[in-house]
C-alpha positions as CSV (number, residue, x, y, z in Angstrom):
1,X,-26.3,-27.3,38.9
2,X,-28.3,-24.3,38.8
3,X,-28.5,-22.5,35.3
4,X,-28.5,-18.9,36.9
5,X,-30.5,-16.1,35.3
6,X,-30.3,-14.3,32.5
7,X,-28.4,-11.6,34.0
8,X,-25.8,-13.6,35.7
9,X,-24.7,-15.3,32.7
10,X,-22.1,-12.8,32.2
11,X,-19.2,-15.3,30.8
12,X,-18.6,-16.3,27.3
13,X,-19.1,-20.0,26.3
14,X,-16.1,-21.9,27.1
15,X,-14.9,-24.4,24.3
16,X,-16.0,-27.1,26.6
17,X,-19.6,-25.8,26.6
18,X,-20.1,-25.3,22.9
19,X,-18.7,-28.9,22.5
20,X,-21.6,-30.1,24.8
21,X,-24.4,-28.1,23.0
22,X,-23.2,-29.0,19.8
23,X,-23.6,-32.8,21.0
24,X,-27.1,-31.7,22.2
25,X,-28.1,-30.9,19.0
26,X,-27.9,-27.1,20.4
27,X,-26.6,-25.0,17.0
28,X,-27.7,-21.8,15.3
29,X,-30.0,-22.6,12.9
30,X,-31.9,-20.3,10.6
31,X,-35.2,-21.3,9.2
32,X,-36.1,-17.9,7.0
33,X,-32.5,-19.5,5.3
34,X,-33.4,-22.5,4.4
35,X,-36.7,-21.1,3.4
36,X,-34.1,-18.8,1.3
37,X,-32.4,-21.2,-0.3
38,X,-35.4,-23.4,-1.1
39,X,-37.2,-21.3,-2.4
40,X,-33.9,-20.2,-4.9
41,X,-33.3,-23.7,-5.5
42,X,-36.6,-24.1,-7.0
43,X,-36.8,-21.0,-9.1
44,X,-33.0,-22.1,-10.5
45,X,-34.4,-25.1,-11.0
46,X,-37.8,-24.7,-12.5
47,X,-35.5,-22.5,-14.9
48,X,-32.7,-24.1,-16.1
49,X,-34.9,-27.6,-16.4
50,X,-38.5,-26.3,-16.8
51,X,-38.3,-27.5,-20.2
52,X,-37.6,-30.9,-20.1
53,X,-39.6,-31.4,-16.7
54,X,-42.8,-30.0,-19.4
55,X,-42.1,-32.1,-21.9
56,X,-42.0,-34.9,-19.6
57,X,-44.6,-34.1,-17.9
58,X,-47.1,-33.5,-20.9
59,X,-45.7,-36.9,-22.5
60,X,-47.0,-38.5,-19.1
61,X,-50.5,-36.6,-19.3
62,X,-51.1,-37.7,-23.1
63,X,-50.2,-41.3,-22.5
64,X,-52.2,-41.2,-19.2
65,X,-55.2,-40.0,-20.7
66,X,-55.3,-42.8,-23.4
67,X,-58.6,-44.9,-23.3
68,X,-57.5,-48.8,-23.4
69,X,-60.3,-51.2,-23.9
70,X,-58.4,-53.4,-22.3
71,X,-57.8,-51.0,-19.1
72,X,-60.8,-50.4,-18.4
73,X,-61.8,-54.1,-17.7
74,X,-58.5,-55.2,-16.1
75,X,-58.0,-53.9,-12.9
76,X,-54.7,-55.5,-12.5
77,X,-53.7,-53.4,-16.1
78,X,-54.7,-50.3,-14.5
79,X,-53.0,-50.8,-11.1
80,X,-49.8,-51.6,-13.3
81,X,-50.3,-48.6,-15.3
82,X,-50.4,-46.6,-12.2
83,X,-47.3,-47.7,-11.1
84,X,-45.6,-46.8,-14.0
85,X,-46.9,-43.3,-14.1
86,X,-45.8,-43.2,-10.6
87,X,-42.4,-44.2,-11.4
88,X,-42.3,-41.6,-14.2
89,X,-43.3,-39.0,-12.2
90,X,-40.3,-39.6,-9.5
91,X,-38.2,-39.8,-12.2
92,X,-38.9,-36.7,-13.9
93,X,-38.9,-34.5,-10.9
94,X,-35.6,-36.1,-9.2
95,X,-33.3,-33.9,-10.8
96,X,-35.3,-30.9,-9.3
97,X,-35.9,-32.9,-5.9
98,X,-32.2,-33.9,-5.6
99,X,-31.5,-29.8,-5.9
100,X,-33.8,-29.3,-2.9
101,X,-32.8,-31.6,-1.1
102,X,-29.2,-30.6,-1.8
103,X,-29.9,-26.5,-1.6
104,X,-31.5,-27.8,2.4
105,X,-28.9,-29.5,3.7
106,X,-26.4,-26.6,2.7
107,X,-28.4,-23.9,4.5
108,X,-28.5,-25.9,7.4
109,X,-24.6,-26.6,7.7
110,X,-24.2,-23.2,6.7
111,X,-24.6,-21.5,9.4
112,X,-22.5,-23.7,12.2
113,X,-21.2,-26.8,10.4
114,X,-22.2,-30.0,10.2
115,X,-23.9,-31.6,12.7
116,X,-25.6,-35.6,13.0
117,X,-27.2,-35.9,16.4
118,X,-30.0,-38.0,17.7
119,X,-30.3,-36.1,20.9
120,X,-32.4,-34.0,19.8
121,X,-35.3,-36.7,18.1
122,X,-35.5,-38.0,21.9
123,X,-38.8,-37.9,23.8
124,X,-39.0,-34.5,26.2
125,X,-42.2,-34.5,28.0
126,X,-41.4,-31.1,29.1
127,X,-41.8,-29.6,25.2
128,X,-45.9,-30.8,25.5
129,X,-46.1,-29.2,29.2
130,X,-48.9,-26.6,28.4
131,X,-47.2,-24.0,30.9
132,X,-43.8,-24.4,29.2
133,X,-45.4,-23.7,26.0
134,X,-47.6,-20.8,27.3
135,X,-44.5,-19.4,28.5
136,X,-42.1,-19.5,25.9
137,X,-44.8,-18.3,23.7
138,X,-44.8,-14.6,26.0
139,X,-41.1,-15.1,26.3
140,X,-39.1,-12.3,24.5
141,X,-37.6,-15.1,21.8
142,X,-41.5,-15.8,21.4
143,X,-42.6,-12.3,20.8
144,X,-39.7,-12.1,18.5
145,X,-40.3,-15.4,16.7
146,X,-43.7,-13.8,16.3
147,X,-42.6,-10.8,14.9
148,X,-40.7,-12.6,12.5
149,X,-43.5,-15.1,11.4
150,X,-45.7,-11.9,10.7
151,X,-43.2,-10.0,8.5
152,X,-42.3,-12.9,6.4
153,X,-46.1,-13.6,5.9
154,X,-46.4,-9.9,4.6
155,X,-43.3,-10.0,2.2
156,X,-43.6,-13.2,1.2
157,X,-47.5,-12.9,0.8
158,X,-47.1,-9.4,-0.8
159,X,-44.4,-10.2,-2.9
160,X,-46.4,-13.4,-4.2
161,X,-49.5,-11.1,-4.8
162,X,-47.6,-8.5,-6.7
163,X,-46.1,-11.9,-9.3
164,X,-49.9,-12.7,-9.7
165,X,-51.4,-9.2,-10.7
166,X,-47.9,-8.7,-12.8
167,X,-48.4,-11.9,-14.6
168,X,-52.3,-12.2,-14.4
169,X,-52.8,-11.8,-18.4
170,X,-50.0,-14.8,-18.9
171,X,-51.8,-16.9,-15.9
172,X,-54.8,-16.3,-17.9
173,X,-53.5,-17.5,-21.6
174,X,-52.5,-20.5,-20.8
175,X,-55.6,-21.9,-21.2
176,X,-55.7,-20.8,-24.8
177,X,-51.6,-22.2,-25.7
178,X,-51.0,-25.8,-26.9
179,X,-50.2,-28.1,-24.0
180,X,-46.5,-28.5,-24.8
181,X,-46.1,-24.3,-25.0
182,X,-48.9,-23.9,-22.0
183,X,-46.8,-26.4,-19.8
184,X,-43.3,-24.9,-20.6
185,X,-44.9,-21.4,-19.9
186,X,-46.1,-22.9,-16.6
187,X,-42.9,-23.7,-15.3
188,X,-41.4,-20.7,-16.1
189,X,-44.0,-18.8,-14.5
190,X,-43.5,-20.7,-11.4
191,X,-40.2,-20.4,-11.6
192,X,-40.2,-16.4,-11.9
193,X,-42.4,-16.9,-9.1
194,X,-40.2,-18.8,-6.7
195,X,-37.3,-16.2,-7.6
196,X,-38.9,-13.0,-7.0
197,X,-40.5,-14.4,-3.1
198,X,-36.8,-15.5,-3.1
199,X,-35.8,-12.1,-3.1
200,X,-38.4,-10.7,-0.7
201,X,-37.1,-13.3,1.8
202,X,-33.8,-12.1,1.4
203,X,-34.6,-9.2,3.5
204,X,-35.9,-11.1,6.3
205,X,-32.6,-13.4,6.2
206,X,-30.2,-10.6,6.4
207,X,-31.7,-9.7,9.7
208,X,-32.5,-12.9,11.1
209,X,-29.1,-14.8,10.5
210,X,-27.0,-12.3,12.9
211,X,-29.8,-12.7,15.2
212,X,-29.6,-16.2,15.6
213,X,-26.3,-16.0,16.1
214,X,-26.5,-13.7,18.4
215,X,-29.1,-15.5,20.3
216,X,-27.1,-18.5,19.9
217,X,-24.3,-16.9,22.0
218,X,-26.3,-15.6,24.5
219,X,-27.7,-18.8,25.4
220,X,-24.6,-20.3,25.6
221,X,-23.3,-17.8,27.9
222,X,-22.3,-19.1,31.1
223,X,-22.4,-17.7,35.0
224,X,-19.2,-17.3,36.8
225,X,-19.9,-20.3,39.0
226,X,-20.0,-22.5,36.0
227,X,-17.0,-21.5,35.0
228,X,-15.2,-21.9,37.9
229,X,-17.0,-25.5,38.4
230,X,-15.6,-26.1,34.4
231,X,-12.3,-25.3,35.0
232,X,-12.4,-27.7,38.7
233,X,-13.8,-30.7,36.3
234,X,-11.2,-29.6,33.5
235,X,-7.8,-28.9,35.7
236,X,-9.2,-31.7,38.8
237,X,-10.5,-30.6,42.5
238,X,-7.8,-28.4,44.0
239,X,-8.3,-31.1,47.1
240,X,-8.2,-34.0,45.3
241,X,-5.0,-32.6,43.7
242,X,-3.4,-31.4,47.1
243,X,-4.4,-35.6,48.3
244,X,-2.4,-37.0,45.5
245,X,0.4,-34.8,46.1
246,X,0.1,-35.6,49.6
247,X,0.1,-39.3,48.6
248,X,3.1,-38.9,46.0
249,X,4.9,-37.4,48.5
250,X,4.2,-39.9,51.3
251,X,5.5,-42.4,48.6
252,X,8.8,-40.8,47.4
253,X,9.1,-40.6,51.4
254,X,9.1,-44.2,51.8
255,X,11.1,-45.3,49.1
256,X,13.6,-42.7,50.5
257,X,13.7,-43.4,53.7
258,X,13.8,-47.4,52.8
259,X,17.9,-46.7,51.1
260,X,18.6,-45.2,54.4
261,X,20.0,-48.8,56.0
262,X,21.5,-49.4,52.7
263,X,23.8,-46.2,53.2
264,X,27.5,-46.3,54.3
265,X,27.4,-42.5,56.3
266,X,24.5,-40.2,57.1
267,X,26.1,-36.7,57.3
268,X,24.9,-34.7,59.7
269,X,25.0,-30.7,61.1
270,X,24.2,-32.2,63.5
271,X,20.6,-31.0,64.3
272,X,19.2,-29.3,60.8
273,X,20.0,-31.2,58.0
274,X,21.1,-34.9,57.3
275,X,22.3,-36.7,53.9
276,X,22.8,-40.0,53.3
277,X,25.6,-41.3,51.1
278,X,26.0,-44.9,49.7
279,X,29.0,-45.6,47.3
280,X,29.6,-49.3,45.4
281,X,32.9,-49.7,43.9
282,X,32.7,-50.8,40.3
283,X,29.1,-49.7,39.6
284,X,29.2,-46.1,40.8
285,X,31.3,-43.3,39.3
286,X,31.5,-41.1,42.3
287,X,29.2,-41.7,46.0
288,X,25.6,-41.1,45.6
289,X,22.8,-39.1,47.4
290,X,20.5,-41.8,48.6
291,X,18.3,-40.0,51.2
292,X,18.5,-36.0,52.6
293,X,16.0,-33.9,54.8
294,X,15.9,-30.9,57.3
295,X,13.7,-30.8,60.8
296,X,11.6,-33.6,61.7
297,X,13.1,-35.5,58.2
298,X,16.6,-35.1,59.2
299,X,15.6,-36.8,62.5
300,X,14.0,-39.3,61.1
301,X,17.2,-40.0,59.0
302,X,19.0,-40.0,61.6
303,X,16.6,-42.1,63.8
304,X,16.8,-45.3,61.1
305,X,20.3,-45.1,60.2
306,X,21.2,-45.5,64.3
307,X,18.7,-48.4,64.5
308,X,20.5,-50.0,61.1
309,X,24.0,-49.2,62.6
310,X,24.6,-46.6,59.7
311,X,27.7,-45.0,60.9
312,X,26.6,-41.1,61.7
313,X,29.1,-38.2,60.8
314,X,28.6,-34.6,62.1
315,X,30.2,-32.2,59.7
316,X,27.6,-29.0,59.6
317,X,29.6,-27.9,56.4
318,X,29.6,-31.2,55.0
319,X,25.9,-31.5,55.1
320,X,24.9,-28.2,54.0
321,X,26.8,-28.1,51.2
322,X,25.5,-32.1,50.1
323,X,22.0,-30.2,51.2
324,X,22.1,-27.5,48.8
325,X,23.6,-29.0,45.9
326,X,22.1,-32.7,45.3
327,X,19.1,-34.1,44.8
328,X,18.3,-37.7,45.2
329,X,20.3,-40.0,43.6
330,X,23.0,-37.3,42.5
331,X,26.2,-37.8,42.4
332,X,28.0,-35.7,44.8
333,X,30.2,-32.7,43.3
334,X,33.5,-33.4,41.6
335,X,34.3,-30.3,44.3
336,X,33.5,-32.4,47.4
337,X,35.3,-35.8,46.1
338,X,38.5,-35.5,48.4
339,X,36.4,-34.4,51.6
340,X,34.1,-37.3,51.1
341,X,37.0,-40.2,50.1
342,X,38.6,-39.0,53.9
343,X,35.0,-39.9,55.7
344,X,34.7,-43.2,53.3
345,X,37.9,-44.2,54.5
346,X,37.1,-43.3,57.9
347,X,33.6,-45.3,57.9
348,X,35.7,-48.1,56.0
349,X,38.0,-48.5,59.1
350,X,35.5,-48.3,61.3
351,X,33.9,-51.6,59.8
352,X,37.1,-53.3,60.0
353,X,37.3,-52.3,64.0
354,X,34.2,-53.5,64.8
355,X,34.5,-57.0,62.9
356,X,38.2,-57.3,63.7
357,X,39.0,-55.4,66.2
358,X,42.2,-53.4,66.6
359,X,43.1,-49.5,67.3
360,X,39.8,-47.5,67.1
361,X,40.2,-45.4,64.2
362,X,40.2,-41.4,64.4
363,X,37.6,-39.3,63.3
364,X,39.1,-37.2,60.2
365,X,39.3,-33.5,61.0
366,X,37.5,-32.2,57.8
367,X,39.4,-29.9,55.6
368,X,37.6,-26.9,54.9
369,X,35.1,-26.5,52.3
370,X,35.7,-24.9,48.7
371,X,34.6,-21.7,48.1
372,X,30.4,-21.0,47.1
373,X,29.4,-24.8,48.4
374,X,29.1,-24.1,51.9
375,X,26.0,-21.6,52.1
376,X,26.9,-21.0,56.3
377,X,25.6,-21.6,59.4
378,X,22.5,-20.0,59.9
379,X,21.3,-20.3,56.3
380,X,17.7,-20.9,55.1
381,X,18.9,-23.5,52.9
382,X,15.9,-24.1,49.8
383,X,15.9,-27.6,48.6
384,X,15.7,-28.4,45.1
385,X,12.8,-29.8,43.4
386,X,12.8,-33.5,45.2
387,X,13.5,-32.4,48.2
388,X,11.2,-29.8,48.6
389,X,8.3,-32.4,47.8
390,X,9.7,-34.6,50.7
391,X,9.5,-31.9,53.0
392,X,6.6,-29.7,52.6
């Protein structure tokens, strides 16, 4: 899928989308922050444990600079001796290391959460395509990372310059202080240092954190084709919808139209509508709706309950009213019990004729139909929920 130029991405990022970049890797990151809190993190903690890093680290340079006979024609001696100034070292400067580290993964979730992604550690020849690079160098995020770079380098650089010719007489007496004053004096120093560049930096983070932000956004900005696209993949393809709808349909058709030789009486109007009614003494309450449609559906009805040798009633009141009030496998209303017992007992007679034999028995002359059932002739009847399925 195309990405679409700048200008077309007028959309905001759908949740979808910012899920998807976050998986990339793709979050608003801030490197004049971390730089920020790095640089604090140090100066706190050249401060608050310049002291005992000094004292350490003078121990470490007296013992170190001891001459041992014994040294100095052992070479396994000195190898283990270097190990354990090694060790020392990392020792003393853990606490201080375990702050950086600490200070740099805060200022990186600080900005837009935590986030563990290998994505972005994969090969992409495309980042070592000279023409890439030439052009995101004269890109307008280029010129602006430029412009960035050069005005930390002069704050930073100036602010650093201005710590040196403030302190320059302290720099310069440490030469003449004892080694365990000298090296305390040292890590202060370094730690005023760190603290004032801190604070030059500052300035450079309060601009550049809403920019990246901002930037952020905008690059997650989406066209209005790619929105429409997410919302097909999110909700489904309106035609792949409409075929399972078709195919739900075609199904709640058949397994319709498969109770209709199961039925006792199809009411009919005769040419419209047609309902089909089944009714088992001793596990039904009242008869049941088992099959209904209008047009070509009603036909059809009609069509399988003749070639099953359903009996076939035309009542046009009966059947609208069964229409318009049931669905499938309804019960039909407490208001229509007495009209439907008289056709029951009608198609019930009828069986005992045909397997018998006997007087034919009379087609009831239906009573007429309590008030607000019968909608009328000549009524767009609308079908309830199931039955407006089966018939679209």
């Amino acid at each position: 899928m195309a990405e679409g130029s700048e200008l077309e991405r007028t959309e905001p990022a759908s949740d979808r989308r910012r899920e998807k970049a976050r998986e990339d890797g793709q979050v608003a990151r801030s490197r004049e922050l971390s730089t920020l809190a790095l640089l604090l993190a140090a100066g706190v903690g050249l401060w608050t444990m310049g002291a005992g890093l000094a004292d350490r680290l003078s121990t470490m340079m007296r013992h170190s600079m001891r001459l041992d006979r014994a040294l100095a024609f052992d070479t396994d001696l000195m190898l283990l001796r270097l190990k354990d100034l090694s060790a020392d070292v990392v020792l003393a400067f853990s606490p201080l290391l375990l702050l950086l580290v600490m200070s740099g993964i805060a200022s990186a979730v600080m900005l837009d959460g935590w986030l563990f992604s290998f994505k972005p550690l994969m090969p992409d020849w495309g980042r070592i395509d000279p023409l890439k690079g030439l052009t995101r160098i004269l890109s307008a995020h280029g010129v602006i990372e430029m412009v960035k770079a050069i005005i930390k380098t002069v704050v930073v650089g100036g602010v650093a310059a201005w710590v040196i010719w403030r302190n320059s007489g302290a720099v310069l007496s440490l030469a003449s202080e004892p080694l365990d004053a000298g090296m305390v004096h040292l890590v202060r120093l370094l730690g005023t240092s760190f603290l004032m560049m801190a604070a030059g930096i500052a300035l450079v983070v309060a601009v550049d954190v809403p920019f990246q932000l901002w930037d952020h956004e905008r690059k997650l900005r989406m066209t209005r084709e790619e929105v429409r696209q997410e919302n097909k993949e999110s909700e489904g393809d309106p035609h792949v919808k409409a075929h399972i709808r078709s195919q739900q349909r075609e199904m709640a058709r058949r397994r319709m139209m498969s109770e209709v030789p199961k039925a006792d009486v199809v009411v009919t109007n005769p040419t419209h509508y047609a309902v089909a009614l089944r009714y088992k003494d001793g596990a039904m309450g009242a008869p049941r709706v088992v099959a209904k449609g209008a047009h070509a559906l009603a036909a059809r009805i009609r069509e399988l309950a003749d070639e099953h040798h359903v009996p076939i009633l035309h009542a046009p009141p009966l059947a609208r009213a069964l229409y318009r009030h049931t669905e499938l496998g309804d019960e039909i209303p407490s208001e229509l019990y007495s009209v439907v017992a008289e056709i029951l007992a009608y198609v019930y007679q009828l069986r005992r004729h045909q397997n018998e034999g006997g007087p034919t028995p009379k087609q009831p002359e239906l009573m007429a139909m309590p008030i607000g059932l019968d909608p009328g002739p000549g009524t767009d009847l609308e079908p309830g929920i199931n039955a407006r399925e089966l018939t679209t």
